[in-house]
C-alpha positions in Angstrom: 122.8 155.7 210.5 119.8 158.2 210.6 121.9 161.0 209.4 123.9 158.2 206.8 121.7 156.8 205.0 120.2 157.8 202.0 118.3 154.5 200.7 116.4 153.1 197.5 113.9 150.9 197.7 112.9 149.2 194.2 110.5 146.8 193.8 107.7 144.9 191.2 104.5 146.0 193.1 104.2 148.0 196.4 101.2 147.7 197.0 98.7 147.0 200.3 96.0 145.7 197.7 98.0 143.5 195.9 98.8 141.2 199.0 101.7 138.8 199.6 105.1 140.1 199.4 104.0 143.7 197.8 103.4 144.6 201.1 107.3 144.1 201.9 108.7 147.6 199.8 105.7 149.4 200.9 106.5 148.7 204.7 110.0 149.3 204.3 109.5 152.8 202.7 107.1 153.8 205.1 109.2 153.0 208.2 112.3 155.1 206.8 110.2 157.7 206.1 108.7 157.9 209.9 112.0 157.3 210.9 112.8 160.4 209.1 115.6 158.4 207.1 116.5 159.3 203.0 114.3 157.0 201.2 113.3 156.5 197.8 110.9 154.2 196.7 111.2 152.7 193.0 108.0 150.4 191.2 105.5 149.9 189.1 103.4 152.8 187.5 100.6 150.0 188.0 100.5 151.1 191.9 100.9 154.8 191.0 97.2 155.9 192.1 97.4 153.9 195.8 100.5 155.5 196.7 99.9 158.9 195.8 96.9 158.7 197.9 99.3 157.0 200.7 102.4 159.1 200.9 100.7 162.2 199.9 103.6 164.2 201.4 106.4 161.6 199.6 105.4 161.3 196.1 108.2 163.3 194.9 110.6 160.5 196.7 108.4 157.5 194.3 109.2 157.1 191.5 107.3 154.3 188.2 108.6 151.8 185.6 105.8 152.7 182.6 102.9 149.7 182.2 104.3 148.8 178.7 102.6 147.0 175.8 104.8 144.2 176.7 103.8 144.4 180.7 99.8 143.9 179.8 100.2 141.6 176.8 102.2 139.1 179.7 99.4 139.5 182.2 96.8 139.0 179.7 98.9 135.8 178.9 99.9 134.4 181.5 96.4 134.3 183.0 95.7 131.5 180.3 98.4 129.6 181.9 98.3 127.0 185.3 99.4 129.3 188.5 102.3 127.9 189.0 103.4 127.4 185.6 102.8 131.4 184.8 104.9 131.9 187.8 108.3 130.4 186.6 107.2 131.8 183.2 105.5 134.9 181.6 105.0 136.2 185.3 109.0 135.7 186.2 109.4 137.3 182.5 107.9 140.7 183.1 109.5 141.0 186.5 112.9 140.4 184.5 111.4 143.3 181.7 110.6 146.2 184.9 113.8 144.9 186.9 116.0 146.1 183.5 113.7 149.4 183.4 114.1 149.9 186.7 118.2 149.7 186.4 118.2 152.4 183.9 116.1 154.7 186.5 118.3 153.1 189.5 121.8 154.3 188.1 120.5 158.0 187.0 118.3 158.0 190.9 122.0 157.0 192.7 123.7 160.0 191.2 121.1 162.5 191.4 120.4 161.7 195.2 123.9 160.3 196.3 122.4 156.9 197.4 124.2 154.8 199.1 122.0 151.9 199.6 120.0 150.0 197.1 117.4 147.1 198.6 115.5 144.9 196.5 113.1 143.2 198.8 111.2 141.6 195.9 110.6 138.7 194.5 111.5 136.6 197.7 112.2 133.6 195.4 115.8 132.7 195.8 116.5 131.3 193.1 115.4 133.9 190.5 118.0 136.2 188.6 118.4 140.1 189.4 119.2 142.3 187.0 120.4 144.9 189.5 123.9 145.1 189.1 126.9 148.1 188.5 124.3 151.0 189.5 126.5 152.9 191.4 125.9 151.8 194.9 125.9 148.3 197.0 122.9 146.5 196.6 121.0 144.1 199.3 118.6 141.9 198.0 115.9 140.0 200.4 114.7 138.9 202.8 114.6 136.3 200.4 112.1 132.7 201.2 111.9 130.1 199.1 112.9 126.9 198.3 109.5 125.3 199.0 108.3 121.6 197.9 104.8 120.2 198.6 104.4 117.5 201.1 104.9 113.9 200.3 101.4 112.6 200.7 100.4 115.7 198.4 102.9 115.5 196.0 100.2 115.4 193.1 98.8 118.7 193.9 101.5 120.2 191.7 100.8 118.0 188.5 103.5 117.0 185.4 103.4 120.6 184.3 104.2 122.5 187.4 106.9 119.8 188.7 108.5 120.1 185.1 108.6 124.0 184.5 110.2 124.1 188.6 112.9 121.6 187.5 113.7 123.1 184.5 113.7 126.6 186.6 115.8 125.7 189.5 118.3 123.4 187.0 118.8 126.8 185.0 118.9 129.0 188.0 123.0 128.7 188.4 123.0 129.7 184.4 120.7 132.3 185.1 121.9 134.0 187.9 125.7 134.4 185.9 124.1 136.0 182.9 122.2 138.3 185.1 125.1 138.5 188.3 122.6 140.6 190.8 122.6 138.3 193.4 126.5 137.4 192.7 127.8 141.1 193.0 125.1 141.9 195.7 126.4 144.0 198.7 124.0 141.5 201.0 121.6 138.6 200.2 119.1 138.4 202.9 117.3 135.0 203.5 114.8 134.0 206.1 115.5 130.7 207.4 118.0 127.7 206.6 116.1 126.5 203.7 115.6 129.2 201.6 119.6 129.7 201.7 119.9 126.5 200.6 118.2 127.2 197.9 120.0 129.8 197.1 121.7 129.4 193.7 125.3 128.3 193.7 126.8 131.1 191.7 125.4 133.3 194.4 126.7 132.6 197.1 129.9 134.1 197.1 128.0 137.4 198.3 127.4 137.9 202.0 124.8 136.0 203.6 122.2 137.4 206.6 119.6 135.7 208.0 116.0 138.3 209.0 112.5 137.0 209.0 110.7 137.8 205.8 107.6 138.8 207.1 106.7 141.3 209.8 104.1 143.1 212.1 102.7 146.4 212.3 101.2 145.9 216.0 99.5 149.8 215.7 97.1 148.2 212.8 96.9 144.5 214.8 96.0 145.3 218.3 94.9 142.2 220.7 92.0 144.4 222.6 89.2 142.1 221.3 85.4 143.5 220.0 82.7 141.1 222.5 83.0 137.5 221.5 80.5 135.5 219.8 80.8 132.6 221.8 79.6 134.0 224.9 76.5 133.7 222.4 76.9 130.2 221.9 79.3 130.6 218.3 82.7 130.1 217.9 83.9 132.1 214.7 87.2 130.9 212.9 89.2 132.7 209.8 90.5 131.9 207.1 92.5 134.9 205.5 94.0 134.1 202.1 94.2 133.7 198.4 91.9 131.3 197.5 93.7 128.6 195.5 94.0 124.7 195.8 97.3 124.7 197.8 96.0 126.6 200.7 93.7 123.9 201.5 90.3 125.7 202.4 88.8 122.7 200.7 90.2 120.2 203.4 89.1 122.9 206.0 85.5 122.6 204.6 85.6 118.8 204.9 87.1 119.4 208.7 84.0 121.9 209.5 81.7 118.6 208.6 83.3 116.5 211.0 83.7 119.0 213.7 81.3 119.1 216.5 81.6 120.9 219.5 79.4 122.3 222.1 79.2 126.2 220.9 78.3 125.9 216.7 82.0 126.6 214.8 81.5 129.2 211.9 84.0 130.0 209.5 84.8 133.4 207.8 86.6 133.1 204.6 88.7 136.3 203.6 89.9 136.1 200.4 89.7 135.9 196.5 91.2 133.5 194.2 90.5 131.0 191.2 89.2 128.3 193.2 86.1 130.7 195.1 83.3 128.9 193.0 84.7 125.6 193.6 84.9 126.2 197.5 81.4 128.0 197.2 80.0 125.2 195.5 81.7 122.7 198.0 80.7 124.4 200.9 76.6 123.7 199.9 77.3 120.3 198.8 78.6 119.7 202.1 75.6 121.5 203.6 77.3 124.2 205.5 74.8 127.2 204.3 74.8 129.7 207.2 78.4 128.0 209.1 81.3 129.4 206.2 81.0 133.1 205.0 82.7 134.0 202.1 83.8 137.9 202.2 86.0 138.2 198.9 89.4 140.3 199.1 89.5 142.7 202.3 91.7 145.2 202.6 94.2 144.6 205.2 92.7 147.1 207.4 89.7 145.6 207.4 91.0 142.2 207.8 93.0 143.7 210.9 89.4 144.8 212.1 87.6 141.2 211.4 90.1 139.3 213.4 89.8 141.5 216.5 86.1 140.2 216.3 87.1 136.4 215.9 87.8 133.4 217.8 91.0 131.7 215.8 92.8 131.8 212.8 93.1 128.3 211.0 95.6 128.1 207.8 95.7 124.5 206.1 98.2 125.6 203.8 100.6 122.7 201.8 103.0 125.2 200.0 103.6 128.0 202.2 106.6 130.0 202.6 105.7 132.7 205.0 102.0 132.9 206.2 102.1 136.9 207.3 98.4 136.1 208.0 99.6 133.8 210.8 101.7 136.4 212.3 98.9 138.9 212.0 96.4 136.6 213.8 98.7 135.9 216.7 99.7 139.8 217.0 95.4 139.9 217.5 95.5 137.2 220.0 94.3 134.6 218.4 95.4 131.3 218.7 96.1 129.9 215.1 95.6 125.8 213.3 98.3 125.4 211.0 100.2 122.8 209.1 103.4 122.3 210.4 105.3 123.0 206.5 107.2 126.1 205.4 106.7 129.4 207.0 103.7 128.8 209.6 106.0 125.7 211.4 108.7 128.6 211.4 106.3 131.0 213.3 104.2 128.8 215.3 105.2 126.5 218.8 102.8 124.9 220.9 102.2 127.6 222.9 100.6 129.5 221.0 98.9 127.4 218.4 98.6 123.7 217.3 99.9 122.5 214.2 99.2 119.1 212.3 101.4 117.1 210.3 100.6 116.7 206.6 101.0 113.4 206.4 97.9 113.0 204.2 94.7 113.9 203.1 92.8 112.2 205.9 94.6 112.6 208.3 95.0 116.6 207.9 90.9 116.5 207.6 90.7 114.7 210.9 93.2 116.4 212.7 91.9 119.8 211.9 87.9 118.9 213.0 89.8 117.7 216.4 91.9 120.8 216.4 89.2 123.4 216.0 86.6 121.5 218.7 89.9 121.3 221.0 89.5 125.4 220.7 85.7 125.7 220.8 85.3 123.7 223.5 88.4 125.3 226.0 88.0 129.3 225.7 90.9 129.5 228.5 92.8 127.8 226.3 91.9 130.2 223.4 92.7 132.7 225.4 96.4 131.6 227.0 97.5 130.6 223.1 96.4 133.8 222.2 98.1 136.2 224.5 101.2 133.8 224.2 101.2 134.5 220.2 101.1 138.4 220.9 103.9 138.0 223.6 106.0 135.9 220.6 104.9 138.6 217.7 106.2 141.7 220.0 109.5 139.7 221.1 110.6 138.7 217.3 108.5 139.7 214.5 107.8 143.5 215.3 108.1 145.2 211.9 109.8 147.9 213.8 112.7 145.5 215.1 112.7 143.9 211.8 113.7 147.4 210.6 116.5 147.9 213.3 117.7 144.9 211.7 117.8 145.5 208.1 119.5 149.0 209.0 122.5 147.2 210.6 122.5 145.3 207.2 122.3 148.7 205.2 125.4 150.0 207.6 127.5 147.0 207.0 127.6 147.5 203.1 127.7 151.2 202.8 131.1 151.3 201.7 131.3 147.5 200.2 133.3 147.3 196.7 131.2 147.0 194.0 131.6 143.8 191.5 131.6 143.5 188.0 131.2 140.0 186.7 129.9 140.4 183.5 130.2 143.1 181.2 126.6 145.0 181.2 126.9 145.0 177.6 127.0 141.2 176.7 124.3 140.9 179.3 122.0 143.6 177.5 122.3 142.0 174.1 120.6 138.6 175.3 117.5 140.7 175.7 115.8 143.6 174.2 113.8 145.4 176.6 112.3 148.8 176.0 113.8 152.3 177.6 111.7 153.6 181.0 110.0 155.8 177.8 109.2 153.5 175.0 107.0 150.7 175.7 108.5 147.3 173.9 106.8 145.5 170.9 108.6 141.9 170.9 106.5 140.0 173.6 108.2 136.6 172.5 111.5 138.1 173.1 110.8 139.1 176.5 108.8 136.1 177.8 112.1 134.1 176.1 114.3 135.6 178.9 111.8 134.2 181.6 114.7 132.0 183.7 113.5 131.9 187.4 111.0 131.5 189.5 108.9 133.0 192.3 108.4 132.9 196.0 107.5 129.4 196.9 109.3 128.2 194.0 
């Protein structure tokens, strides 16, 4: 395979400041590369100035989609708009706009360095369209992860606007994903777990199915040798690492730090940046917790990776989660993790090597999380055996370096796949005008009207 494989990664963002799933094409390009593997990376020119300082000896392999006219009017709209409404809208919209770019560049990259693989790792939703199709080589798209709901008892936390744009998304998803056949004529559709490939649109699942974890490890940046702990100094020190928006529940964490008491005084350190940080600062001193929660902002990862080394336990709340890297970055430290048992975290976590609570309301999660965190304060052997039971778990199945294994195997088993043509890319390119890889596009409208999808935990 090493001496095969000549692959192209092409993605939205790649990016380690970004967060979320721009990590995933950034990862897989720099593994190939170490691996000394023919890659090319393909993104946005948005990310052009962090990875030219992060593959100095590579940036002739990376190549940018131009930030167009179009790309920043979208941005500067669709941060008018409700999260999760810009998600299955403007935000899905401009993906669609780089993803036809990228085509263009995709098709003249394949013929000028004989590719023979192209992977699409982003977006994870599973349900959004791809507009990578007929470019010359057999495409794999994914590890895809999706097809999220909230739970019952917090069923209102996505209001009549988000529940009516993400049923008008996934009831156009079958349409969507015929006029633009990526993920039908795919080589490989990669999905995480059993619920993101039911998710999967109809239509597109007449390509070949493989299951691989979405999100991985990089166990050189997360080691589990520990910094001295706090506690021995009478302090047990939590995280919370994250984007700080309503559905990741650091506001039911708050309300859990109020009703926990344990021996040792529980602090929390809050890593992360979002629309909801006044809200949660402004909670936090109503609830009289000056000098126990620590608000950081965004940290680099390599910081974060830093932090956690010096920290007791990692506690996620989250109600609409599809992966949770952070978990798996936590437990790869040694740190024993609180989590809701929903989406990815339940697919990562067992009770050996963290505790997770049922949402099954709002009190009840508030309760159970105080109990949870004294349980850990109070029980530092237990801290510890949870701890070096996640690392054990993290090096057995989540180890971006197995993870890679994997998705070679996948690359191997579709390097000589038939290529599929379903619809004629000319019918498909008149539904939408989008703007060469040199001319940026003028119609905004016309490109946020081609905005069928949806995101990762859509």
């Amino acid at each position: 395979m090493k001496d095969s494989a000549r692959v192209l990664i092409v993605a939205d963002n790649a990016s380690a400041k970004f967060g979320g799933e721009a990590f995933l094409p950034l990862h897989y390009f720099r593994l190939l590369r170490e691996r000394g593997i023919e890659a090319w990376l393909l993104t946005h020119q948005r990310v052009q100035s962090e990875l030219d300082a992060l593959f100095v000896a590579d940036r002739e392999r990376i190549h940018y989609v131009p930030d167009t006219r179009a790309h920043i009017a979208l941005a500067n709209l669709g941060a008018r708009l409700p999260t999760r409404v810009n998600d299955v809208t403007l935000s899905c919209a401009s993906q669609l706009m780089t993803q036809f770019m990228q085509r263009r560049m995709v098709r003249k990259l394949v013929r000028e360095h004989q590719i023979t693989v192209v992977h699409s790792p982003t977006p994870v939703s599973p349900k959004q369209p791809s507009a990578l199709f007929d470019v010359g080589a057999p495409v794999v798209i994914g590890p895809m992860n999706g097809g999220m709901t909230f739970p019952v008892a917090f069923a209102h936390m996505q209001g009549a606007s988000g529940r009516g744009m993400q049923s008008l998304a996934r009831a156009a998803a079958n349409f969507a994903n015929t006029v633009l056949p990526g993920k039908p004529q795919a080589a490989a559709l990669v999905v995480a777990n059993v619920r993101t490939e039911v998710a999967l649109p109809r239509v597109a699942r007449r390509a070949p199915v493989h299951r691989l974890v979405e999100n991985g490890v990089d166990l050189r940046r997360f080691s589990a040798e520990h910094a001295t702990r706090l506690a021995d100094r009478g302090k047990v020190r939590f995280a919370f690492v994250g984007r700080l928006v309503d559905w990741k529940g650091v506001d039911l964490l708050l309300e859990a730090l109020v009703v926990a008491k344990a021996t040792p005084t529980i602090e929390l350190e809050v890593f992360g940046d979002g629309p909801e940080r006044g809200a949660l600062t402004a909670l936090s001193e109503r609830l009289g917790l000056a000098g126990r929660v620590h608000f950081h902002g965004f940290v680099p990862q390599e910081q974060t990776a830093a932090q956690l080394r010096e920290l007791d336990g990692l506690i996620l709340p989250s109600l609409y989660e599809c992966g949770g890297a952070v978990v798996l970055e936590a437990m790869a430290t040694g740190l024993p993790v609180i989590a809701t048992r929903w989406g990815g975290p339940a697919d990562y976590l067992d009770n050996e090597c963290g505790i997770l609570i049922e949402p099954t309301g709002r009190q009840f999660l508030v309760q159970e999380l105080a109990s949870a965190m004294v349980r850990l304060a109070d029980d530092r052997a237990l801290r510890e055996r949870l701890g070096a039971n996640g690392r054990k778990k993290v090096e057995r199945e989540y180890d971006w370096e197995r993870k890679l294994d994997r998705m070679l195997e996948i690359y191997q088993s579709v390097q000589h796949a038939p290529t599929v043509t379903l619809v004629p890319e000319l019918s498909v390119e008149r539904l939408i005008r989008l703007p060469n890889a040199e001319q940026p596009a003028n119609d905004v409208q016309e490109v946020a009207a081609a905005g069928v999808g949806q995101r990762a935990a859509s």
